[in-house]
C-alpha positions, 0 to 999 in steps of 0.5 A: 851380735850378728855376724854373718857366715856368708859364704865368700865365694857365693856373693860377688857383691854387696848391694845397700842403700843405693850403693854397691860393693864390686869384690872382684876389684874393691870398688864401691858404686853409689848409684844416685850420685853415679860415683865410682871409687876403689878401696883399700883392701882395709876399707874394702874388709871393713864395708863389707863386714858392716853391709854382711852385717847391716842394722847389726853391731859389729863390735871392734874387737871383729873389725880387728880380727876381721883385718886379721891382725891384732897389731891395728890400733884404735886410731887406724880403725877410726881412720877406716870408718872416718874414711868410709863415712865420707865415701858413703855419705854420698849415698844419703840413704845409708850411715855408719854409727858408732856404738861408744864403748863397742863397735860400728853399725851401717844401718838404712836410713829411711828417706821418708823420715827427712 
C-alpha cells in the first residue's frame, strides 16, 4: 500500500490524466472534453485520495477513514466511486478499478495501447 503524506496546504491541485482537480472549489476539469463539474465534498476526499495515490491500491478501510467517519456503509462508497467513474469516463486516459476483497485503484491508461 502506498499512501501518500502530501502536504495539504502545499497542492492547490491535482493534474492526471487529462484531468485536473481544482481543491479551492472541489471542481474537477477534463481538458479534452473541456467539462467542468463540482463535487461532493465525498467525491472530492475520494478522487483526490486515488490521484495522491495513483497506480496505487488504496484499500476501503482508508477511503473510510479518509471520509473521517466509520459509520459509511459498503454501498455509500460504492456509490462515490460509481458516481466518480461516470465523471472521469470522460477523460479516456484515466480509470478507477476495483480491487475485489480490498479497495480501488485510478491508474493512467495508455492511449496507445487501443
Amino acid at each position: 500500500m502506498c499512501i501518500s503524506k502530501k502536504n495539504k496546504c502545499k497542492n492547490k491541485s491535482n493534474s492526471f490524466g487529462q484531468s485536473e482537480l481544482v481543491h479551492i472549489d472541489r471542481t474537477l476539469h477534463i481538458a479534452n472534453n473541456d467539462i467542468s463539474m463540482q463535487l461532493s465534498k465525498q467525491e472530492f476526499m475520494v478522487l483526490k485520495l486515488l490521484a495522491d495515490n495513483i497506480g496505487c491500491i488504496i484499500r476501503r478501510e482508508d477511503i473510510e477513514i479518509c471520509l473521517g467517519s466509520n459509520n459509511i456503509s459498503e454501498h455509500g462508497i460504492n456509490n462515490i466511486i460509481h458516481r466518480l467513474r461516470k465523471y472521469i469516463e470522460l477523460d479516456n486516459s484515466i480509470k478507477i478499478d476495483t480491487i475485489r476483497g480490498v479497495g480501488h485503484k485510478m491508474t493512467e491508461v495508455d492511449l496507445c495501447l487501443r
